[in-house]
N, C-alpha and C positions, 0 to 999 in steps of 0.2 A: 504494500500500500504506500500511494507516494501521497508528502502533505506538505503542501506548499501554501505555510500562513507564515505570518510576522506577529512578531510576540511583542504587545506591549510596553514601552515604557514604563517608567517606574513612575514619570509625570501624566503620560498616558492613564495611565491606570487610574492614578490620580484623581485625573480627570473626572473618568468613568464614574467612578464612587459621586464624585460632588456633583455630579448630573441629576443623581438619585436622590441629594438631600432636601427636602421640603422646605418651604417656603415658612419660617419660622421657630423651625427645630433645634432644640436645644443640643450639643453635638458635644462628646468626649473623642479626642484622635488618640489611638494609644501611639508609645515611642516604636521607633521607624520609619517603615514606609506612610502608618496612616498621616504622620503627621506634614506630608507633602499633600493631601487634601485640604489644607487651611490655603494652601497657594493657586486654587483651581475652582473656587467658589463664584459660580455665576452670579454676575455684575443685576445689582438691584436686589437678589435676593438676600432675606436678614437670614443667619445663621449665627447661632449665640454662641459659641466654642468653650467648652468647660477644659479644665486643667485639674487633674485631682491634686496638684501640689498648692492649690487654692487661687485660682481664676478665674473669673466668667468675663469672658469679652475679648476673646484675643482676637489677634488680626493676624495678617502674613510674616512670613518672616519678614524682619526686617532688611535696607537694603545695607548690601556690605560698607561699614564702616561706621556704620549707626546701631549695631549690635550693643544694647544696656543687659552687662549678666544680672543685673539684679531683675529682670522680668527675664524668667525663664519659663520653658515646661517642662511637664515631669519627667521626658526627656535629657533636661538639662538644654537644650538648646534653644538660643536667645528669640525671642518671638516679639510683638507688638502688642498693645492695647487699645482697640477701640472707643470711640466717645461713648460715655458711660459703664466701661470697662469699671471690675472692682475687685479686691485681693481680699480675700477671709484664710482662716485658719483652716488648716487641714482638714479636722475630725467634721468641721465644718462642710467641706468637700464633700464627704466620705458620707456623709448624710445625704448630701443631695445626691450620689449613685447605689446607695443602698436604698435612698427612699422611694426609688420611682419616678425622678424627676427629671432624667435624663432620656431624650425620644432616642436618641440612636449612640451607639459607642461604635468605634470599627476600630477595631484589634488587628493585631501580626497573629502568625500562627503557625506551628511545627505541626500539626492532623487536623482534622477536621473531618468529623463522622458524616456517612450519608444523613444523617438524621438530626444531622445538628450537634452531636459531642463535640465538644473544644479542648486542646491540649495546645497548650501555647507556653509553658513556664519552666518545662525544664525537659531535658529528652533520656537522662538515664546515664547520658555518655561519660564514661571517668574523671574527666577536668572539665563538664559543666558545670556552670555556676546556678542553683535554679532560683530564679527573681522573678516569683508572684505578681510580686508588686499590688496596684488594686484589679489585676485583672477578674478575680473572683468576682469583686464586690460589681466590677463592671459590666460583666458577660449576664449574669444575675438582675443587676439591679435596670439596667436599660433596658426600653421599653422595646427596642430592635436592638440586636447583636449584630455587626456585620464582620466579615472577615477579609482584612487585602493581604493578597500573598501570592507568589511563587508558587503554579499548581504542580510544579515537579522540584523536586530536592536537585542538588546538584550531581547525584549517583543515575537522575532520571526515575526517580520512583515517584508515584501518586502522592501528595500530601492527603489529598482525598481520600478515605478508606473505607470499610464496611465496618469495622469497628477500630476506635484509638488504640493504639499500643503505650501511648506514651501516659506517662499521670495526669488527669482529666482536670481541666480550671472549671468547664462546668457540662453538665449534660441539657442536652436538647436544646439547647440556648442559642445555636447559629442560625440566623433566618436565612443569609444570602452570605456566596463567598464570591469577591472579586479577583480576578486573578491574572498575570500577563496572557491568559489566552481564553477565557471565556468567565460569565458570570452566571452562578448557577445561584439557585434556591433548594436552602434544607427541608424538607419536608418529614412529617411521621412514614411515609411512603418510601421514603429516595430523594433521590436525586431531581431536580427540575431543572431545565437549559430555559437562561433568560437569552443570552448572544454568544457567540463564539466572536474571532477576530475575523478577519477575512480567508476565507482561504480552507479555513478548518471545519470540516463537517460536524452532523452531530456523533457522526459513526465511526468517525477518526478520533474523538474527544471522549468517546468510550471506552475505546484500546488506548488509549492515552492514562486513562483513569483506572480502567479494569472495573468497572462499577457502571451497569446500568442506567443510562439518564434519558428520563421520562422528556417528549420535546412538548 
């Protein structure tokens, strides 16, 4: 089988995600790739950006030179605040993503189960380091989970799977994974294909995955 698509950028991708953020949503980016979603947010739409190290109102990065480390994310990388932007205490945070008050969070991820299991914090391997961080409180506490990642490891295996290997941040909590080559939906079912990139079937995106996807 020959498959001739182009894989996403990592701003691409980006993109993608901030396509899908609704017009008022309260939004947590975890550290890495999500937080290149704060720089792809379509013009006119409000989007509130939460920080669990305690922020609500970020903006883009800032541009080089104008980096203040005293506003950072939980990242640790230098960010912006928008008018009306405000700093509270952590446990504070930590309130607003356990209470429900967060519409969407989009996490990094090492698995992700047909059915929505998350395993994003640690893999097992001898000198990993594993850092939680608030991913529980986030995967949990947001009203949508989303996942942006790399649908294949660098060995070429699924990060997709039929069940997680790795230790679980939460179960059934993935609604949608975006990925450099297609965005699916977790379903109690399987697998659901929202798009592939160009080029990639949904029948190539199956032997890609090894896992069934409903179109």
């Amino acid at each position: 089988m020959t498959m001739a698509y182009t894989r996403r950028t990592k701003d691409q991708l980006a993109a993608r995600v901030a396509q899908d953020i609704f017009d008022g949503a309260v939004v947590n980016l975890g550290i890495g790739q999500p937080t290149l979603v704060a720089n792809h947010l379509p013009q006119g739409r409000e989007v509130i950006l939460q920080s669990e190290n305690g922020i609500l109102g970020m903006g883009p990065a800032p541009e080089a030179g104008e980096e203040d480390y005293d506003l950072i994310n939980a990242g640790k990388q230098p960010v912006t605040l928008l008018p009306g932007g405000s700093f509270f205490h952590h446990s504070d945070s930590f309130a607003m993503m356990r209470g429900g008050h967060l519409d969407i969070c989009v996490l990094g991820a090492f698995q992700v189960s047909a059915t929505g299991d998350l395993a994003n914090w640690h893999t097992g391997e001898k000198d990993a380091i594993p850092a939680v961080g608030g991913a529980m409180d986030l995967a949990i506490g947001a009203k949508q989970t989303w996942v942006m990642m790399d649908l294949l490891t660098k060995q070429g295996a699924s990060k997709l799977v039929q069940q997680c290997t790795y230790p679980l941040t939460g179960i059934g909590c993935v609604k949608r994974v975006y990925s450099d080559l297609a965005t699916l939906e977790c379903t109690p079912q399987g697998l659901k294909l929202v798009d592939t990139v160009e080029g990639l079937s949904r029948e190539e995106l199956e032997t890609l995955v090894g896992l069934p996807i409903a179109a």
